[in-house]
C-alpha positions in Angstrom: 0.0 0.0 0.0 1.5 3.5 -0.9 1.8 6.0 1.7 -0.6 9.3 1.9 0.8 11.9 0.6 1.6 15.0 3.2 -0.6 17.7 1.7 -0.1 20.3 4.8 3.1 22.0 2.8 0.8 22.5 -0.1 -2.3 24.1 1.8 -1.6 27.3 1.7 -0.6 27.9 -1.8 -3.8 25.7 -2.3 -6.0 28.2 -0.2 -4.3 31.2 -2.1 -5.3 29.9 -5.5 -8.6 29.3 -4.1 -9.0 32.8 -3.3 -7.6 34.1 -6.3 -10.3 31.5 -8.0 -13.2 33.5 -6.0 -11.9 36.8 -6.8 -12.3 36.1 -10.6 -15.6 34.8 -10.2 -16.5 38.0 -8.4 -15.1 40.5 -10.2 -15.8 39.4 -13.5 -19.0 41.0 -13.8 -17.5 44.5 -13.5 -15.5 44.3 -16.6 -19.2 44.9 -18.4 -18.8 49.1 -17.2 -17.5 51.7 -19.2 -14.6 54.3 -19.5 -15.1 56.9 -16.9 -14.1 60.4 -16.0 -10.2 60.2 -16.1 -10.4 57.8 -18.5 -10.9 59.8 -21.7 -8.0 62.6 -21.5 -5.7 59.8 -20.6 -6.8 57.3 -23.1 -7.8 59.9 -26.2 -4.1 60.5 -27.4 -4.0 56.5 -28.7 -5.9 57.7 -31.4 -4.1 61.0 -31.8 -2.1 60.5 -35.4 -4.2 57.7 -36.9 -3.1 55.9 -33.7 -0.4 54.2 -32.0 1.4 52.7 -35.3 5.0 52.9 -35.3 8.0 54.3 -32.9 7.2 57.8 -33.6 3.7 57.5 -32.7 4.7 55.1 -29.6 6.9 57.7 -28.5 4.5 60.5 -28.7 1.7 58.5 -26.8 3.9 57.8 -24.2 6.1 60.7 -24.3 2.7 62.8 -23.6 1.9 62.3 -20.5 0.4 65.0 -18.3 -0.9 63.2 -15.2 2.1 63.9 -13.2 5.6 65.7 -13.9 7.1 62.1 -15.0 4.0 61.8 -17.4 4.1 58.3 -16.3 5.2 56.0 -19.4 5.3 52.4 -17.6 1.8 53.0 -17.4 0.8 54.8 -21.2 2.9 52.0 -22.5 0.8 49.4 -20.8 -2.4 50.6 -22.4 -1.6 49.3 -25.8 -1.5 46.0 -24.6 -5.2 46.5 -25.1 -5.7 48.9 -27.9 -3.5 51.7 -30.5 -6.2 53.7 -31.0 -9.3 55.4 -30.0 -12.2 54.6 -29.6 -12.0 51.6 -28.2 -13.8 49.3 -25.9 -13.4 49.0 -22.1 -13.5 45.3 -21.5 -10.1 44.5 -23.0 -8.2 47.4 -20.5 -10.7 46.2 -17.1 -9.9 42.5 -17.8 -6.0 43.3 -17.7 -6.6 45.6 -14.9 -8.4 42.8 -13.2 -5.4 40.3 -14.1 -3.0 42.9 -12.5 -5.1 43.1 -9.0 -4.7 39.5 -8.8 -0.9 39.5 -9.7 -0.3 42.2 -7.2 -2.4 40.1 -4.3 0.0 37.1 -5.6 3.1 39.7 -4.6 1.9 40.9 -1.6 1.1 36.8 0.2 4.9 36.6 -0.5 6.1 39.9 0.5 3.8 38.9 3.8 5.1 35.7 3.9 9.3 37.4 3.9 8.3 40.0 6.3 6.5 37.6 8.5 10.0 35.1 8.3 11.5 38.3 9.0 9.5 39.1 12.4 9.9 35.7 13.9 6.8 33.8 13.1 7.6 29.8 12.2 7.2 29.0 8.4 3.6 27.1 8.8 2.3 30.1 11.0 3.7 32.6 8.5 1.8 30.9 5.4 -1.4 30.8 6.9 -1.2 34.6 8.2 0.2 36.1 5.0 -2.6 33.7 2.7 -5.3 35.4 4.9 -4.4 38.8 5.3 -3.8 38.9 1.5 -7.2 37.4 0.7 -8.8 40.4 3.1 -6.5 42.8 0.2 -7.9 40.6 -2.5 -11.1 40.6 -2.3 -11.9 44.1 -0.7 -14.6 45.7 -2.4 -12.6 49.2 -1.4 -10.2 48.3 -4.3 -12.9 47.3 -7.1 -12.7 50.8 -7.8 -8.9 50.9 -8.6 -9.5 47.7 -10.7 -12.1 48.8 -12.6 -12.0 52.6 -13.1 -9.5 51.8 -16.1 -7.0 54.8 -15.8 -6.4 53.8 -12.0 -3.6 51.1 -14.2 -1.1 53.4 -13.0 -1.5 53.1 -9.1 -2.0 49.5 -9.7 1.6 49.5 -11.8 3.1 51.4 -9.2 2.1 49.1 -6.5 2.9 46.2 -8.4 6.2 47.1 -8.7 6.9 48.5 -5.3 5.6 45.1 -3.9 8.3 43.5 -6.3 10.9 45.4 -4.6 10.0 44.8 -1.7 10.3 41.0 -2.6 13.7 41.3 -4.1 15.1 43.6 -1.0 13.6 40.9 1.5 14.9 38.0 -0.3 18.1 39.8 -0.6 17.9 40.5 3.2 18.1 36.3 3.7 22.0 36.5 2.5 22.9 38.9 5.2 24.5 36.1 7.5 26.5 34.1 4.8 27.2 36.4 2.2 27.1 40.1 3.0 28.2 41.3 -0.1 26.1 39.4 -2.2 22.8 40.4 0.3 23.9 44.5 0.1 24.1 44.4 -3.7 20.6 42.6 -4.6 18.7 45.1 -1.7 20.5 48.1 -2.9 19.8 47.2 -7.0 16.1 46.0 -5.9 15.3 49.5 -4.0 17.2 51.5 -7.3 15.6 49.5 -9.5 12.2 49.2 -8.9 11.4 52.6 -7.4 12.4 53.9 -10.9 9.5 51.2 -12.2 7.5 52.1 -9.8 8.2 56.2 -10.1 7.4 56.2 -14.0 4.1 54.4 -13.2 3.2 57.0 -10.5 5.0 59.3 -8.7 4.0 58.4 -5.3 6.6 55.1 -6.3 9.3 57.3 -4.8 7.7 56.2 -1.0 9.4 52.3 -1.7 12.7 53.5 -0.2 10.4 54.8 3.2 8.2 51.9 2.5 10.7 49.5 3.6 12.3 51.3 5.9 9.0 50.8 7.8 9.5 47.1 7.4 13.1 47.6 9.0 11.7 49.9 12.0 9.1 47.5 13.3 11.1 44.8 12.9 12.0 43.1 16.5 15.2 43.8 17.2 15.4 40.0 19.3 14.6 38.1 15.7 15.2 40.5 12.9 19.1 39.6 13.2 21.4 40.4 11.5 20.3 43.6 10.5 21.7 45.8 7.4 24.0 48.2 9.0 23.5 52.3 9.4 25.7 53.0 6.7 23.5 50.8 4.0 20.2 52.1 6.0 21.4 55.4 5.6 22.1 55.7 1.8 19.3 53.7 0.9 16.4 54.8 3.0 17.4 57.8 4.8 18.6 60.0 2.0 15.4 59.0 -0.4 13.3 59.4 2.9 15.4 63.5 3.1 14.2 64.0 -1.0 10.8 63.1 -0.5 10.7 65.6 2.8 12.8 68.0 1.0 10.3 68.0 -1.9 7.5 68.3 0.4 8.9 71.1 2.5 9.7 73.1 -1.4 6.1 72.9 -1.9 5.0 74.4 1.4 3.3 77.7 0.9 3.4 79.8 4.1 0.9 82.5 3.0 -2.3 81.1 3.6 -3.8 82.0 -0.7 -6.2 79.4 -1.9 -4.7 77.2 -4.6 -5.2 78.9 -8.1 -5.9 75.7 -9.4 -8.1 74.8 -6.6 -11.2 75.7 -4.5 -9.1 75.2 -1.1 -5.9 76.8 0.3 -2.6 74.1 1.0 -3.9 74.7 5.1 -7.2 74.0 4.2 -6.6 71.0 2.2 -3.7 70.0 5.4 -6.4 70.2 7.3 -8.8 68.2 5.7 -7.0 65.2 5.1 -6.3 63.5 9.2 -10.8 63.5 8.2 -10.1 61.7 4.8 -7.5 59.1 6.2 -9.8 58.2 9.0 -13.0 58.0 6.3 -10.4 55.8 4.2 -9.8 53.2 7.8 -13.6 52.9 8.1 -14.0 51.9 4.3 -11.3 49.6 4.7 -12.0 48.1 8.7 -15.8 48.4 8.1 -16.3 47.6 4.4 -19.3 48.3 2.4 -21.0 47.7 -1.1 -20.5 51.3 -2.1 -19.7 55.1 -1.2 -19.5 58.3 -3.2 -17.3 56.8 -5.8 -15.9 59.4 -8.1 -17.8 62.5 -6.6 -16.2 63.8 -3.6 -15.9 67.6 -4.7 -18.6 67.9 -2.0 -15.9 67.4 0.9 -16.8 70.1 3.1 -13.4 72.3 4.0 -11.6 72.2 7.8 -10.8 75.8 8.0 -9.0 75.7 11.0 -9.0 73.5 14.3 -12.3 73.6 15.4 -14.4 74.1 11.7 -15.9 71.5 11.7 -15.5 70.4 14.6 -14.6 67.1 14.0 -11.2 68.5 12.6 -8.9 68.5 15.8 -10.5 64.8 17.3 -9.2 63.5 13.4 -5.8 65.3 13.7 -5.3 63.9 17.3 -6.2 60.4 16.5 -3.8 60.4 13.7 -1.1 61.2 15.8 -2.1 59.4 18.4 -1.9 56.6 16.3 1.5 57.3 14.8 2.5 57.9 18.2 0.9 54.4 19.0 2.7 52.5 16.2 6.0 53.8 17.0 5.9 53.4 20.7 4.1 49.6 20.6 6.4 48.6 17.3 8.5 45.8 19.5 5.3 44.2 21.5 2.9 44.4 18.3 4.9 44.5 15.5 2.5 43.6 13.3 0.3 46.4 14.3 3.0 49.1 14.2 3.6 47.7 10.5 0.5 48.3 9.3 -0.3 51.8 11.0 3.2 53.4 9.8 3.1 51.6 6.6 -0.3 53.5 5.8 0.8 56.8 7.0 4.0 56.8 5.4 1.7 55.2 2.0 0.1 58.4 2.0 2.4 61.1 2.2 2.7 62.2 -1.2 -1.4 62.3 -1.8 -2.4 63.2 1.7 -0.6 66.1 2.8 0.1 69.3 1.5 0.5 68.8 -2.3 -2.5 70.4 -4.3 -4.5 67.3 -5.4 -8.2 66.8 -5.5 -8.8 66.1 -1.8 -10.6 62.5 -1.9 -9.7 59.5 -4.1 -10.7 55.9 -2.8 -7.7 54.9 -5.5 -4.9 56.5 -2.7 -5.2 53.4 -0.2 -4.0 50.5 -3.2 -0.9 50.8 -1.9 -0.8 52.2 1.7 -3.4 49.5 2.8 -1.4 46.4 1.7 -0.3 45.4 5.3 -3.5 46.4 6.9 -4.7 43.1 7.2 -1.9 41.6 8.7 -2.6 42.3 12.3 -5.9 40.5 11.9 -4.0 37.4 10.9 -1.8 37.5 13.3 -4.3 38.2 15.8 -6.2 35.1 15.0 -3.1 33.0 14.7 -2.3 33.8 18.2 -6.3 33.0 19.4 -5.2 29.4 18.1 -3.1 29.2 20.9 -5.4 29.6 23.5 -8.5 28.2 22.1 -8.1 25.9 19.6 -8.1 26.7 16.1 -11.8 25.9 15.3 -13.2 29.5 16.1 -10.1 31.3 14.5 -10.6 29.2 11.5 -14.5 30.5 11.8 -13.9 33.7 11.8 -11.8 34.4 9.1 -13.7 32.4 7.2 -16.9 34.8 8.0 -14.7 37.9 7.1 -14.0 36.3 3.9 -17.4 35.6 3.2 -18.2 39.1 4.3 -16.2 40.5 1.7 -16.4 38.5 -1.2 -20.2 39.3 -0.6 -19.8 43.1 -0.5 -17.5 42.3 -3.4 -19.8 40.5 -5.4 -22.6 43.5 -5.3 -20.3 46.2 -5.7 -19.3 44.2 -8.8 -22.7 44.3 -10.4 -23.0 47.8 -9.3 -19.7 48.6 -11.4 -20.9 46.2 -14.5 -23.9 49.1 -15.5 -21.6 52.3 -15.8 -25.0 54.6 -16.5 -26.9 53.0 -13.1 -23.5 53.5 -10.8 -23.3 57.2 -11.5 -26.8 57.6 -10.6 -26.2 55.6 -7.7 -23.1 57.9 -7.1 -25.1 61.2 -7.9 -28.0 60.3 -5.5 -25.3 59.5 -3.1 -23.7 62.7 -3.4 -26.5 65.4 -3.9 -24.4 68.4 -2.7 -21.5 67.7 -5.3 -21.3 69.8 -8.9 -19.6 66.8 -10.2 -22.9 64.6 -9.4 -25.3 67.4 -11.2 -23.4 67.7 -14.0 -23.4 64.1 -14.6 -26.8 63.4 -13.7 -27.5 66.3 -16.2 -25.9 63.9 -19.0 -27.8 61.5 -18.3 -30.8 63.3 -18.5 -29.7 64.8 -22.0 -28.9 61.4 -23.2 -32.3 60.1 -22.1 -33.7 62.9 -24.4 -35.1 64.7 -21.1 
């Protein structure tokens, strides 16, 4: 008689490609919607010059960029992977979107899995916790709008590459007590390399360097041996972290004059945002089917401290939670991970530079670890009571948010229904009216 074969090893990956599995079934529907809003300045030029038809063309498509000062050509370039010209159709760009989100979750189980070997867990522990917290990213219905809202490719590019760095920089890392040399040239090439990938997909891919600092600062100083030394640490993550602050601090305007550009003053907009990261951690910790989507121009203005008067209660607790992270980072590393990973995620797009306020697209990236102290949390309830109810509950959450998923994606499969849905939802934003007014027109009404 042949032995059994010993499936446990194989479980995890098993329970990933399950999840990934679901997460196609679920999102599928949502690659029935159409361009929308962004899309069409962005897209338009592929049909600029009869199209994208030879090198000259290529390189004025993706040469033209105006979404940012690099004009992002990782992501123009990955457009004609679907189409050369314009118009097109939408369901060829959603489905590689779609395919991207799913490569990305792929990236981020194994960069979970690397930090978690990092912070001490035991392999079998480490699997499990990094499969589940991924599946929460996965199948959020938070990030159907990043999959699906087409032009949202290039946050989806930039965090596919940052997680790739990550990957390379931690696997890199494992040489550090055999062959030093060896270990400091593949983290050094993965943080050069990559954050140039991830910078010409979206600017905010200049955060990797910071990014994985944070991995380095909450890691327990008792496990996380040996560490790379203050020399490395400082040319790689210090110095990038001094541009990014440097390039901050040359866009600080001191005199109080509402953005020309803008409805809102750089104070104003300062101000507003602690509100807007702590609206962001209720979509993600207490997920829904839907919000305001696109039309958040309605954002009502914190003009100082006390107006409105939820403004100094949000700054406080986003402190205090800094403060938290930083002070708790060797008993709940995990936590402290996740909190300063998020913060630091949103520096470029939630601080003082002059974007629109609101964009549900911002968190792709800063949420990626957010998940992990809920998996670690219910690893370490299997300790103390068994793994049945553990097991339980993350199978509920799962449930939870493939279900949310699942509606949101039929919401996001009729473009015309979801911004009615979105202008009902947002009644006080020009945006909204203007769109509802469309569709109206169209109707012949």
């Amino acid at each position: 008689m042949r032995p059994r074969k010993d499936l446990g090893p194989h479980l995890a990956p098993i329970a990933l490609l399950a999840v990934l599995l679901l997460a196609l079934t679920v999102f599928i529907p949502a690659t029935r919607g159409g361009f929308l809003f962004d899309d069409y300045p962005n897209l338009e030029p592929l049909g600029h010059y009869g199209g994208v038809v030879d090198l000259s063309s290529f390189y004025s498509f993706i040469a033209g960029g105006f979404s940012g000062p690099t004009g992002r050509p990782i992501s123009l370039a990955s457009f004609l992977l679907n189409d050369n010209n314009w118009p097109s159709q939408p369901y060829s760009f959603k489905y590689t979107n779609l395919a991207i989100h799913l490569l990305c979750g792929v990236l981020l189980c194994w960069a979970s899995l690397l930090v978690l070997r990092v912070y001490g867990y035991s392999e079998r522990s480490a699997q499990w916790i990094a499969v589940f917290a991924a599946a929460c990213w996965i199948l959020h219905p938070y990030f159907i709008s990043t999959t699906f809202y087409i032009v949202q490719r290039m946050a989806q590019l930039a965090t596919l590459f940052s997680l790739a760095g990550m990957i390379a920089y931690l696997k890199g890392r494992e040489f550090l007590p055999t062959r030093r040399t060896l270990a400091y040239a593949i983290m050094a090439g993965s943080i050069a390399a990559f954050t140039l990938l991830a910078v010409f997909s979206k600017e905010n891919g200049i955060l990797l360097p910071l990014l994985i600092g944070v991995i380095e600062f909450c890691a327990p100083r008792q496990v996380a041996r040996p560490r790379p030394n203050w020399r490395f640490l400082s040319v790689f993550i210090l110095l990038p972290g001094l541009v990014v602050v440097g390039y901050l601090g040359s866009r600080l305007d001191l005199d109080g004059e509402r953005i020309s550009t803008r409805h809102f003053s750089q104070s104003e907009r300062a101000l507003t945002q602690p509100r807007i990261l702590l609206d962001y951690l209720s979509n993600l910790l207490v997920p829904r089917i839907e919000s305001q989507g696109l039309y958040r121009d309605d954002i009502v203005l914190s003009k100082d401290l006390k107006t409105p008067p939820t403004t100094a209660p949000a700054l406080f607790a986003i402190i205090g939670l800094a403060c938290a992270a930083i002070l708790l980072r060797r008993r709940m590393p995990l936590f402290s991970l996740a909190v300063l990973f998020f913060l630091v995620g949103h520096l470029l797009e939630s601080t003082i530079i002059p974007l629109e306020l609101y964009f549900e697209h911002r968190n792709y990236l800063p949420a990626l670890f957010l998940f992990l102290p809920l998996g670690g949390g219910l690893h370490a309830l299997t300790s103390g009571i068994g793994p049945r109810l553990p097991l339980v509950l993350a199978c509920v959450i799962l449930a939870t948010l493939t279900f949310l998923s699942a509606q949101r994606a039929r919401l996001w499969s009729d473009t015309d229904q979801l911004q009615l849905y979105w202008a009902v939802a947002a009644p006080n934003s020009a945006r909204a009216i203007n769109s509802l007014a469309s569709w109206y027109l169209r109707e012949g009404q």
